[in-house]
C-alpha positions as CSV (number, residue, x, y, z in Angstrom):
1,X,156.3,-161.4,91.3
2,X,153.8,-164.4,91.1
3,X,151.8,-162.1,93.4
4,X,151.4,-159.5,91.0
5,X,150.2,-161.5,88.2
6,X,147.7,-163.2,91.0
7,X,146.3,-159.9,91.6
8,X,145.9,-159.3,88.1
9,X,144.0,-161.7,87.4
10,X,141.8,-161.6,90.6
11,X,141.4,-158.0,88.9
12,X,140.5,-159.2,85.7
13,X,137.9,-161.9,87.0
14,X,136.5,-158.7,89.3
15,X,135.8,-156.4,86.7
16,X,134.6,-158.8,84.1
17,X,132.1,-159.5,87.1
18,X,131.3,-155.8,86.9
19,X,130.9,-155.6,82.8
20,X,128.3,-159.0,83.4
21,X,126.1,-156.7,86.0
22,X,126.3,-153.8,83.3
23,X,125.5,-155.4,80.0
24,X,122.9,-157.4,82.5
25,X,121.6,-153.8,83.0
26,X,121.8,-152.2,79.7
27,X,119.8,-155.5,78.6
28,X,116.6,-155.0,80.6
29,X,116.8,-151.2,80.1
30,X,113.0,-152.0,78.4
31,X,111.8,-154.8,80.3
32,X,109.0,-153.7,82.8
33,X,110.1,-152.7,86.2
34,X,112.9,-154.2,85.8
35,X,115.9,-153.1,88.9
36,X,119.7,-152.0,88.0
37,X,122.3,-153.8,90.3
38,X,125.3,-152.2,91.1
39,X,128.2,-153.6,92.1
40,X,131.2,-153.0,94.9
41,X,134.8,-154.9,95.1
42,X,136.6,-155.3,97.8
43,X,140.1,-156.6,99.3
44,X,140.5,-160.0,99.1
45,X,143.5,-160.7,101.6
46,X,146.9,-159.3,102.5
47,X,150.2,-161.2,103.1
48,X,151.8,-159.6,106.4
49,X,155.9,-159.6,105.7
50,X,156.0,-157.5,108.9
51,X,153.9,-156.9,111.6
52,X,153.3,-153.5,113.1
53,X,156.2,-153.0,116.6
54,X,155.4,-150.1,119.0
55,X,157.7,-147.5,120.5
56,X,160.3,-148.3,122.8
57,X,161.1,-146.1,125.9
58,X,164.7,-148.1,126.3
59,X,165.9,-147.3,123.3
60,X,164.0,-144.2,122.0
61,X,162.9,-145.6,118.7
62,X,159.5,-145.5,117.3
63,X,157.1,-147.8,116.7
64,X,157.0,-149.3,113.2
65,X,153.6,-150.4,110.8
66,X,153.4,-153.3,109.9
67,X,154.4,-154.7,106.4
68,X,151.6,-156.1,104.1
69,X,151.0,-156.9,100.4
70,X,147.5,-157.4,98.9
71,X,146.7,-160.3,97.3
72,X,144.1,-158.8,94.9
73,X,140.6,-157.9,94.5
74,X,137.0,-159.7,94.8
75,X,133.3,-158.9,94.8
76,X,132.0,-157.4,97.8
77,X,128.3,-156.6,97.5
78,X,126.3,-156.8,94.4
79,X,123.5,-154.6,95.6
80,X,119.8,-154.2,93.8
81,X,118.0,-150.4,93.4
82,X,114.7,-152.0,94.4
83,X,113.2,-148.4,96.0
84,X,114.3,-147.0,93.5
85,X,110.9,-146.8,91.3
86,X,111.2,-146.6,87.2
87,X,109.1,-144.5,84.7
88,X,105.5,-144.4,83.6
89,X,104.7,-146.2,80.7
90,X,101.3,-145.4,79.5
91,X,99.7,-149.2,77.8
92,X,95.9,-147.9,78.0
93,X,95.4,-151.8,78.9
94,X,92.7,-152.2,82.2
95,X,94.6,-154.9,83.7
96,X,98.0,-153.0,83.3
97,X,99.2,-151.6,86.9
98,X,101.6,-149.7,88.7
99,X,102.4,-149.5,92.3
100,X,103.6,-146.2,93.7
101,X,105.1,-147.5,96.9
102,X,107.5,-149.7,98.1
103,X,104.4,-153.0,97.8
104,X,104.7,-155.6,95.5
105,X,101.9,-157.4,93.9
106,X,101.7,-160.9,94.9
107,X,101.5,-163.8,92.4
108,X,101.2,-167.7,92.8
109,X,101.7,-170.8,90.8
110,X,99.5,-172.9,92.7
111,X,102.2,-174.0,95.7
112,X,104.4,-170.8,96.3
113,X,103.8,-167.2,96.8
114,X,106.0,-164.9,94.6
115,X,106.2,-161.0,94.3
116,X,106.9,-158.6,91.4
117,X,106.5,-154.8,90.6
118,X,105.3,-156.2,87.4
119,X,101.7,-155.2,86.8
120,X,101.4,-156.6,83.5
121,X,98.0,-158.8,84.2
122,X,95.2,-160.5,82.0
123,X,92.3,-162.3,82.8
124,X,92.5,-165.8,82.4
125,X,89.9,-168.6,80.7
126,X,88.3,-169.1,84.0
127,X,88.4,-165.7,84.9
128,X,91.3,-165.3,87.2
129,X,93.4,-162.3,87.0
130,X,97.2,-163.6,85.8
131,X,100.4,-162.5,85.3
132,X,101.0,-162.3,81.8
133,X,104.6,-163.4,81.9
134,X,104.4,-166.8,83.1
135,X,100.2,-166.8,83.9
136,X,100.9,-167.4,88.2
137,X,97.3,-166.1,89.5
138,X,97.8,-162.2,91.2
139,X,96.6,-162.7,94.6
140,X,94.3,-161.1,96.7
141,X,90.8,-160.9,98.6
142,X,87.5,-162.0,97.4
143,X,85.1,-160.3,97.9
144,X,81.6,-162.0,100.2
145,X,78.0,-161.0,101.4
146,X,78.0,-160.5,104.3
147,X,75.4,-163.2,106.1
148,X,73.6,-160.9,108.3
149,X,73.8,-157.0,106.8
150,X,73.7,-158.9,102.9
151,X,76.5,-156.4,102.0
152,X,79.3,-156.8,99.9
153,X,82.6,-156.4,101.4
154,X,86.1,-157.7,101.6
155,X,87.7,-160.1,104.7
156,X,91.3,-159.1,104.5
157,X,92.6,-162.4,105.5
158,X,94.7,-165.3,103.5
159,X,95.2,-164.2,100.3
160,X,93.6,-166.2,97.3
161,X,93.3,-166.3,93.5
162,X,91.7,-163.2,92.3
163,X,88.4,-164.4,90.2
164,X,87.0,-161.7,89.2
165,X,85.1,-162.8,86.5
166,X,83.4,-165.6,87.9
167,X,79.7,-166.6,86.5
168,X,78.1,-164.7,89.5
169,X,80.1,-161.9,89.1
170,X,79.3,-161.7,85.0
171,X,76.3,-160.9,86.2
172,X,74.2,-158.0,88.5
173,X,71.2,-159.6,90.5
174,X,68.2,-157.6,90.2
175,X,66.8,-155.5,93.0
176,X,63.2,-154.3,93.9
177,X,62.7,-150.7,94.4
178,X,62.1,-149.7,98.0
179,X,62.5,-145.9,98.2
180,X,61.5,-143.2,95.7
181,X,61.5,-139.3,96.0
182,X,58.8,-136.7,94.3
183,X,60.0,-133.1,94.1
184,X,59.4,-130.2,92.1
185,X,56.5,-127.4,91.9
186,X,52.7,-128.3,92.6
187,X,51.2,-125.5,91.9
188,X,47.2,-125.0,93.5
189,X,46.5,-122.4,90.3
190,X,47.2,-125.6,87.8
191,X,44.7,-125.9,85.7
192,X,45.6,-129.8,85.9
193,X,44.8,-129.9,89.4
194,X,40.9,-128.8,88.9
195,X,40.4,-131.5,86.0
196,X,42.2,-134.7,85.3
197,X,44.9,-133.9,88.0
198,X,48.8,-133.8,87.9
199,X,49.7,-137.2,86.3
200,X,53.0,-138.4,88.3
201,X,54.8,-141.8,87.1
202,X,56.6,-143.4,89.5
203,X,59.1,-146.1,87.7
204,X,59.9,-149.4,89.7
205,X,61.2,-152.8,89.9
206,X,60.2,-155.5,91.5
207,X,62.6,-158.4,93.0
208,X,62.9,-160.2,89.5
209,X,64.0,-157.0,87.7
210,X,60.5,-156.7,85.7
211,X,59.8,-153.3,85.5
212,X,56.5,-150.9,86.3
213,X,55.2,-147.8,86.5
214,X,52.6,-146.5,89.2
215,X,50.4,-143.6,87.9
216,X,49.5,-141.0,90.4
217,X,47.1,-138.0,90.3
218,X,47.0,-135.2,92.2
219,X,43.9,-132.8,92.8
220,X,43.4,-129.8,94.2
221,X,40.5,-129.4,96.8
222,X,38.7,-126.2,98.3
223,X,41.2,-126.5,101.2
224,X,43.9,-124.0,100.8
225,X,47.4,-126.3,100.7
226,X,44.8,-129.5,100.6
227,X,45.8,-132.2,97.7
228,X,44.4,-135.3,97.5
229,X,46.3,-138.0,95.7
230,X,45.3,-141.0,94.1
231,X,46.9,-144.4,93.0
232,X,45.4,-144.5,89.1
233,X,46.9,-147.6,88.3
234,X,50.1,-149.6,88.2
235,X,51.1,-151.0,84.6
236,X,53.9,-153.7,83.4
237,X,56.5,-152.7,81.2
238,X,53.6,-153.5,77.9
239,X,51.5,-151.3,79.3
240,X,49.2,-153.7,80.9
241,X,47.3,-152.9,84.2
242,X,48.6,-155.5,86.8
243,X,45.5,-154.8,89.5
244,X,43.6,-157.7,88.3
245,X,46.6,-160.3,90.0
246,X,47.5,-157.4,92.6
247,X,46.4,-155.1,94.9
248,X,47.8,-152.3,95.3
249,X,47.3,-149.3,97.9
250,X,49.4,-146.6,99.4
251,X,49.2,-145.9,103.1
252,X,51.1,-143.7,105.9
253,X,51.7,-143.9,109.5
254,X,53.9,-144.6,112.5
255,X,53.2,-145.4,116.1
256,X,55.0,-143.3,118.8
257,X,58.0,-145.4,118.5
258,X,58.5,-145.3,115.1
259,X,56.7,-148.9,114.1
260,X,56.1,-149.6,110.5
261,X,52.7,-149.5,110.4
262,X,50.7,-152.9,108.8
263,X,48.9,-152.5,105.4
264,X,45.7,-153.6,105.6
265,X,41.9,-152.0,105.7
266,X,41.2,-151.6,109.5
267,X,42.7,-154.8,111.4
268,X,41.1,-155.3,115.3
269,X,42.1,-158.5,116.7
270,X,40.9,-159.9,119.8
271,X,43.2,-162.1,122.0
272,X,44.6,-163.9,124.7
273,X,47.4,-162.8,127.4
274,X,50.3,-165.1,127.1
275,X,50.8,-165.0,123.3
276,X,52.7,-163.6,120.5
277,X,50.6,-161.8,117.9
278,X,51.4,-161.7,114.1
279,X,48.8,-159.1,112.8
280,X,50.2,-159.5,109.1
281,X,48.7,-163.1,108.7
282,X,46.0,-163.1,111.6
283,X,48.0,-165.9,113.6
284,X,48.4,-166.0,118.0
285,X,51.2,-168.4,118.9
286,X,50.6,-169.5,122.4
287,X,53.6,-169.5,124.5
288,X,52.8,-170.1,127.9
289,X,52.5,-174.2,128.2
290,X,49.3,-175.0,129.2
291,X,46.2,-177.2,128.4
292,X,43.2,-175.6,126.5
293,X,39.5,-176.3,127.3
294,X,36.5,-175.0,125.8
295,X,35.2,-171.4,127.1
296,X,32.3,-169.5,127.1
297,X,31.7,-166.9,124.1
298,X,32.3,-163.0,124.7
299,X,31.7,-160.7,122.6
300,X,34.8,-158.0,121.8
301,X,34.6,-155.8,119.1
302,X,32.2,-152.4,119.5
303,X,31.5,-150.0,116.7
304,X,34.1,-148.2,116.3
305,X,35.4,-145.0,113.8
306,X,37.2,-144.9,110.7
307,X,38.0,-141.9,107.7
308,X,36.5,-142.2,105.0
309,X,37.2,-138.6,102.6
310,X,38.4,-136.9,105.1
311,X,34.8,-137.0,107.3
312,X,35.0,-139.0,110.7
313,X,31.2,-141.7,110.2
314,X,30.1,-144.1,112.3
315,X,29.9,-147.5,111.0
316,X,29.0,-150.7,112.7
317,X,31.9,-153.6,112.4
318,X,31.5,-157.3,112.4
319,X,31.6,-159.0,116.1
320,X,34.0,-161.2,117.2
321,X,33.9,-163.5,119.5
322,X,37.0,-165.1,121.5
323,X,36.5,-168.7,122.9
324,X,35.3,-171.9,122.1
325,X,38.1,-172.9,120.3
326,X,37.2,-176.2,120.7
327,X,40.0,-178.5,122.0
328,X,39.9,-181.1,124.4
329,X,42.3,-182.2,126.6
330,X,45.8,-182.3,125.1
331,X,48.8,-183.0,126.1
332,X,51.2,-179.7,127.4
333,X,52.2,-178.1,124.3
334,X,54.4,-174.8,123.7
335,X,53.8,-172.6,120.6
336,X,50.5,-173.8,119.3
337,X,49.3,-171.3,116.3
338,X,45.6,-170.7,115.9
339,X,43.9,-168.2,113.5
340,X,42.1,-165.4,114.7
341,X,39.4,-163.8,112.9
342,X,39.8,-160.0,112.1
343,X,37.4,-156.8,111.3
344,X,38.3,-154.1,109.1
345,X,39.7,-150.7,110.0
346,X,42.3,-149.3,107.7
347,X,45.6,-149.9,108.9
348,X,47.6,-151.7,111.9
349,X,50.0,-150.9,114.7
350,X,51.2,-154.0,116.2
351,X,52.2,-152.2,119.7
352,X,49.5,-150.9,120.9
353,X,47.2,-153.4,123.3
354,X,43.7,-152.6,125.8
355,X,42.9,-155.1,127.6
356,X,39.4,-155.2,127.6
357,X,38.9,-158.7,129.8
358,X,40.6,-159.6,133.0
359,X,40.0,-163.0,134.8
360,X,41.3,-163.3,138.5
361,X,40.4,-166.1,139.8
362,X,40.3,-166.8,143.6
363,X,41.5,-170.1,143.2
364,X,43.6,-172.5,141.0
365,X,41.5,-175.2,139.2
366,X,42.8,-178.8,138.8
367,X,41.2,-181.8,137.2
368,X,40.5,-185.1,138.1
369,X,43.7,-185.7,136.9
370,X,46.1,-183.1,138.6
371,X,46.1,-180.9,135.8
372,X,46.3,-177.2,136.5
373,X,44.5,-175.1,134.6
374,X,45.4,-171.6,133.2
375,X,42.8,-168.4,132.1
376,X,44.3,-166.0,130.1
377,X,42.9,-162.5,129.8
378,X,41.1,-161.6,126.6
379,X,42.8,-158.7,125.0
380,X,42.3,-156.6,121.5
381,X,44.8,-154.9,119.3
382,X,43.4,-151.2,118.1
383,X,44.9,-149.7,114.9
384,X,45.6,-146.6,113.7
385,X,47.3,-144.7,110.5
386,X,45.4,-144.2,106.9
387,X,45.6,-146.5,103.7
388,X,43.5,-146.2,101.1
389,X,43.1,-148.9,97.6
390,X,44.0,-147.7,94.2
391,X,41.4,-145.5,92.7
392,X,40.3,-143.6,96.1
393,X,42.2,-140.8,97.2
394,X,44.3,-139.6,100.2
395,X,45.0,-136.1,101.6
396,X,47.9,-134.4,101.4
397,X,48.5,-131.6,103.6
398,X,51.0,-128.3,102.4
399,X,52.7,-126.4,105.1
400,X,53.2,-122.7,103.3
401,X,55.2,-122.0,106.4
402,X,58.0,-124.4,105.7
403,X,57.6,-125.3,101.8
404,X,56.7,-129.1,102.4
405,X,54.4,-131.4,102.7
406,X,53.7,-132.3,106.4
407,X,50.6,-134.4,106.9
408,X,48.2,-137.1,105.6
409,X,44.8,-137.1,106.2
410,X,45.7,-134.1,108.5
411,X,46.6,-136.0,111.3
412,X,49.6,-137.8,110.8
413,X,52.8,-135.3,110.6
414,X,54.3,-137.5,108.3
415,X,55.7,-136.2,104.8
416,X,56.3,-139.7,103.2
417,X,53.7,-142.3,102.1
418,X,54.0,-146.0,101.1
419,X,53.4,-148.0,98.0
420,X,52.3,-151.4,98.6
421,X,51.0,-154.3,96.3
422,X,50.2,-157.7,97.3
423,X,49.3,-160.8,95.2
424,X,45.4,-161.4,95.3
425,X,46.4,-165.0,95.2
426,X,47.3,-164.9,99.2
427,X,49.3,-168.6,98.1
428,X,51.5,-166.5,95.5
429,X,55.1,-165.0,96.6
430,X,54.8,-161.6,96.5
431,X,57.9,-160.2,93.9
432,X,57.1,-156.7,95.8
433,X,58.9,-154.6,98.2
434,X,56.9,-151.6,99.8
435,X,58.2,-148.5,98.4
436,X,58.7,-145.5,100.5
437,X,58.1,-142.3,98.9
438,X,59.4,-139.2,99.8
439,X,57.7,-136.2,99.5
440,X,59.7,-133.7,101.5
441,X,61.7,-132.1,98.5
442,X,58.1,-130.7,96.7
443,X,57.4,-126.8,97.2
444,X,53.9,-125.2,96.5
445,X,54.5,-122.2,94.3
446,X,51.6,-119.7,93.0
447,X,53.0,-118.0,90.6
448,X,53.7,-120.0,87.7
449,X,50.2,-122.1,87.0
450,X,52.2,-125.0,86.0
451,X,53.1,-128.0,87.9
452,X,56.5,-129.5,87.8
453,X,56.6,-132.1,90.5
454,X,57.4,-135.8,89.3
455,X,59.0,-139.0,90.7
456,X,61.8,-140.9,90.2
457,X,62.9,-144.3,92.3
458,X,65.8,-144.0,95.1
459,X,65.9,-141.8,97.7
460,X,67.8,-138.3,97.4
461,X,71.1,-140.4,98.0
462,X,70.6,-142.7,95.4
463,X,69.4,-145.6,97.3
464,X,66.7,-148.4,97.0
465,X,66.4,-147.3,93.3
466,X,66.1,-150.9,92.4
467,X,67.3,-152.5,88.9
468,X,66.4,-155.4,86.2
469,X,69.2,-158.3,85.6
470,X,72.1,-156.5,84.6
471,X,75.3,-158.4,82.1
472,X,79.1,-157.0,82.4
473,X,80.2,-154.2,80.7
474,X,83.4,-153.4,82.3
475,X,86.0,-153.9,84.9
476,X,87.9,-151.0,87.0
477,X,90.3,-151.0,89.4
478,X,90.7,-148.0,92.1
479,X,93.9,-146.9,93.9
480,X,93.2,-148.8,96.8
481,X,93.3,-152.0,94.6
482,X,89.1,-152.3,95.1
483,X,87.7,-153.9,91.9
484,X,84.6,-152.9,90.7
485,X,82.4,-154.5,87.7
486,X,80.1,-152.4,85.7
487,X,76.9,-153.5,84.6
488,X,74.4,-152.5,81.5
489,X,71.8,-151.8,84.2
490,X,73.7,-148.7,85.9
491,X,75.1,-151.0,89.0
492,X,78.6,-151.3,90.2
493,X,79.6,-154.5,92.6
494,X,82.9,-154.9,94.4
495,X,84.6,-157.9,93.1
496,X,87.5,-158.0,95.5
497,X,90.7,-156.6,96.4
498,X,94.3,-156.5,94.6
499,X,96.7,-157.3,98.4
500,X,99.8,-156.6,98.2
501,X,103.4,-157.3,99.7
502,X,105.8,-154.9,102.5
503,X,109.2,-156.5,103.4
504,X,111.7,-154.9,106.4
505,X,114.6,-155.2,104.1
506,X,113.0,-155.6,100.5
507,X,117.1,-155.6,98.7
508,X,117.4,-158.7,100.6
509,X,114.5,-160.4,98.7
510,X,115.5,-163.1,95.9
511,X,115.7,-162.8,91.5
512,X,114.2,-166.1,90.6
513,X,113.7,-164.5,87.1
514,X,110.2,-163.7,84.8
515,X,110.6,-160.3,87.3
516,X,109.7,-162.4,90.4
517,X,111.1,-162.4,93.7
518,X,111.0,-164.3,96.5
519,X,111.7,-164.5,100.0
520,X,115.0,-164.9,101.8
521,X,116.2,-165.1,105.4
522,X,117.3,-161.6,105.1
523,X,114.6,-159.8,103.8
524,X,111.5,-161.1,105.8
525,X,108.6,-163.4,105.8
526,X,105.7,-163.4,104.0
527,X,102.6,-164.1,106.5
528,X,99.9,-165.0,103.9
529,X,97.9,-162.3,104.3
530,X,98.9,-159.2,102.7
531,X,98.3,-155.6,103.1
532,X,96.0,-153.0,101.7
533,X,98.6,-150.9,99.0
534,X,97.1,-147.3,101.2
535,X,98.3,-149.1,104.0
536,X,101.6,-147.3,104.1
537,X,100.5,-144.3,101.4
538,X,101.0,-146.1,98.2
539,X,98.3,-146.3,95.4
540,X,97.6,-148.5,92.2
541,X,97.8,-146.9,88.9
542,X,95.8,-148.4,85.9
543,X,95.9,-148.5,82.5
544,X,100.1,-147.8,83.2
545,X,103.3,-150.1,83.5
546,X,106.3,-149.4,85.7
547,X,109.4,-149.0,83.3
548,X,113.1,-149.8,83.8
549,X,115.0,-148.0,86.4
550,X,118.1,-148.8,84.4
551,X,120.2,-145.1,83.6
552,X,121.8,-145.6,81.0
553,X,123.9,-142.5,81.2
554,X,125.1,-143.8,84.7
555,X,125.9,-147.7,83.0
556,X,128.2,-146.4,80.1
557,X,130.0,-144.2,82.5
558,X,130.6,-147.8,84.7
559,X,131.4,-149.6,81.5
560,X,134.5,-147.3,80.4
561,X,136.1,-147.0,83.8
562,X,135.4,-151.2,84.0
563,X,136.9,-151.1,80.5
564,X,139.9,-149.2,81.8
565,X,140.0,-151.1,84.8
566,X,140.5,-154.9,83.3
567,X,142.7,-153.0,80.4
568,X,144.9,-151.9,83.7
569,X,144.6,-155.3,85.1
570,X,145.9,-156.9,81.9
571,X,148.7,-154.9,81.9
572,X,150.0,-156.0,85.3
573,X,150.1,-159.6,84.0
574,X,151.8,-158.2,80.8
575,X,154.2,-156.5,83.0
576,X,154.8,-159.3,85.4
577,X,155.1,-161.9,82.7
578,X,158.2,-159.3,81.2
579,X,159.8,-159.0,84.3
580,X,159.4,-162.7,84.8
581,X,161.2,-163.2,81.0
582,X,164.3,-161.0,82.0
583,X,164.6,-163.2,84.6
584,X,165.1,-166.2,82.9
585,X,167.1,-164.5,80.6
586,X,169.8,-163.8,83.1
587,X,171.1,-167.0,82.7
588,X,172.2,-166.2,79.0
């Protein structure tokens, strides 16, 4: 009898368990991604009056189950739908997220990592993205220039406070144009082409962000498929020529190899073996240790050849003379730089070396002191390629066959040319990049007697367009949890990466409330570092909150048969407490 009213009220205690789970369910049926529990009873222990006897072969009989009485009913699991995702709830808020997947995102509060399927995030007073709930910074990789490529990119490695709106990132750095493209029609039956020639405007930046604009013309010739073309002028963004503190030229060329070719107006240097040669500033730097003496004077440079409108002229060049450097004896030294006077030609290839001089001594010269001495051979450097200053002209050569423009000067099969400029002030940084303009997109029609070819910076793929300072304007985040900052100057820089969280057994992770989790010994560690959310298929969604996967269908149905349940449960204790009254009535 006592047992009865003990299992009743283990039943009772059971199922008001149950109703807590429910109404705990029905309560968060609106909070975002909020989890249903469910819960399961089980036995609680059974009082054996007689145990189970087996079948005896002496006396025939069967074998007998044993004789038990429960004892009641407790809670056996109370388990968590955590895979189970909830709705789409459209916010139209940026920072709003939703992981499809079985990630979490992973929040801190400074000590200890903590995980939610909440996306509900702002962006804090010092620009780090939050969890709006309790403010615990979202976690994830920063993103970093890379030291030697310079490119922005993402280390996946310990995650960190996302701060995406830091006072670099507010900001897009400016970036001088280094590639431009001219397409369209140039037509030889333009009237344009005969008179003041086809005006092109080539748009640039220089490494400050100040803009400018290089103003090409193009003329026809009596060549069939001959153009020249001709740097006009190059104007700041007021419309002010800036040749008087620059000069500017465009030239072409390549050595065999593929060598950027120097800009410059006809560079021959003569040398010594057992150097290295920086044509660009007219510098040797000895490497081979050694003293230096005084030598005798030799003549190196002979007259040599250069293009001048397209006709090949002699022209006598200044002599140079290698030598006589005058140094005494010094002590060894390693790397000593000395300037080296230059003629002019019109552009330079540092490869290509004659030796024009060759010492061979029979014999090894020592001084008084033990010294060896050392002759090196006298060398020069030759160059080739075209360049010509703004207001002369170079030829561009049409190829009818193929549509494009294959050649300056006729020799070089080139179809690109370079913009250079250069402070006159040789002290003065230069704020330039050489531009590379592509020409290969332009066709030669006929037909139409109108020109259509222009320029515009970038190359056909959008690169080296170049850009002026650009401020914030926006802030997306992609599916892989990339986020990007927009900027008034058409640029777009990766900010970092939203990481997120995979456990083995994810129901065996922790409620610690505000719709955080954390780790337990049965669902898995955490090792710091994260995941990308693709990683296993899943994707962020933004501008979109995960709902409740609470059905409430499912929870009133559990409520009446829990309602029944302790109602049948009561009764027992009813029952037994009537029974128990006739019983002390018997003694009446």
């Amino acid at each position: 009898m006592m047992r009865s009213l003990y299992s009743g009220v283990s039943g009772l205690k059971t199922h008001q368990t149950k109703m807590d789970v429910i109404g705990n369910n029905i309560a968060n049926v609106n909070t975002v991604a909020y989890k249903s529990q469910t819960i399961t009873f089980s036995e609680l222990m059974y009082q054996t009056t007689q145990k189970a006897s087996g079948p005896s072969e002496i006396s025939g009989t069967a074998g007998v189950n044993a004789k038990q009485v429960g004892l009641g009913v407790t809670t056996g699991a109370i388990s968590t739908s955590i895979t189970t995702a909830g709705s789409t709830q459209t916010t139209g808020n940026a920072f709003d997220m939703k992981i499809t997947g079985d990630a979490f995102f992973i929040v801190s509060d400074g000590e200890t990592n903590f995980f939610t399927r909440s996306g509900s995030f702002y962006v804090d007073a010092v620009g780090n993205l939050a969890n709006s709930a309790n403010g615990y910074n979202v976690m994830g990789w920063q993103a970093e220039e890379d030291p030697e490529s310079k490119e922005i990119r993402v280390v996946q490695d310990t995650v960190k406070p996302l701060r995406i709106l830091s006072a670099a990132n507010l900001v897009s750095e400016p970036q001088a144009t280094t590639k431009a493209n001219i397409s369209g029609i140039l037509d030889k039956f333009d009237s344009s082409l005969e008179k003041e020639g086809k005006a092109i405007n080539l748009g640039f930046y220089d490494n400050m962000g100040y803009s400018y604009t290089a103003k090409f013309a193009i003329n026809g010739t009596d060549e069939e498929g001959v153009y020249v073309m001709e740097l006009k002028d190059v104007i700041d963004s007021d419309n002010n020529s800036v040749l008087d503190k620059f000069d500017a030229s465009i030239f072409t060329g390549t050595n065999e190899a593929g060598a950027a070719v120097y800009a410059s107006k006809n560079d021959s240097y003569t040398t010594l073996d057992g150097y290295t040669l920086d044509p660009a500033n007219g510098t040797i730097t000895f490497t081979e240790p050694a003293k230096l003496a005084n030598g005798n004077e030799v003549p190196s440079i002979a007259p040599g050849q250069f293009l001048a409108n397209g006709k090949v002229t002699n022209q006598e060049l200044a002599e140079l003379y290698v030598g006589a450097f005058g140094f005494e004896d010094v002590d060894d030294f390693l790397n000593l730089t000395v300037n080296v006077q230059s003629a002019n030609e019109e552009a330079g290839i540092p490869t290509t070396f004659a030796t024009i001089l060759s010492n061979s001594p029979s014999g090894a010269y020592t001084d008084k002191d033990g010294n060896a001495a050392k002759i090196f051979d006298g060398q020069t450097v030759s160059a080739t390629g075209y360049a010509t200053e703004a207001g002369s002209g170079v030829k561009i050569t049409y190829n009818q066959a193929t549509g494009e423009f294959e050649g300056v000067n006729g020799s070089q099969q080139i179809k690109a040319f370079n913009l250079f400029l250069q402070p006159k002030d040789e002290t003065a940084d230069n704020p330039f990049e050489n531009i590379t303009v592509d020409m290969k997109d332009s066709l030669n029609l006929n037909n139409e007697k109108t020109s259509t070819i222009g320029a515009v910076s970038g190359d056909s793929q959008g690169y080296g367009t170049g850009c002026a300072l650009g401020n914030m304007t926006g802030v997306s985040v992609q599916n892989n949890g990339m986020i990007y900052g927009t900027y008034d100057n058409g640029q777009t820089k990766l900010l970092g990466q939203i990481a997120v969280a995979t456990f083995s057994n994810a129901a065996g992770l922790e409620k610690v409330g505000d719709n955080l989790y954390s780790t337990t010994l049965n669902s898995g560690e955490f090792d710091g570092i994260g995941v990308d959310v693709s990683a296993d298929g899943g994707y962020i969604s933004t501008g979109v909150l995960e709902m409740s996967n609470v059905d409430l269908s499912s929870e009133f149905t559990e409520m009446i048969t829990t309602q029944r349940g302790f109602q049948a449960n009561s009764r027992i204790i009813t029952v037994s407490d009537t029974l128990l009254e006739e019983l002390v009535n018997l003694k009446r």
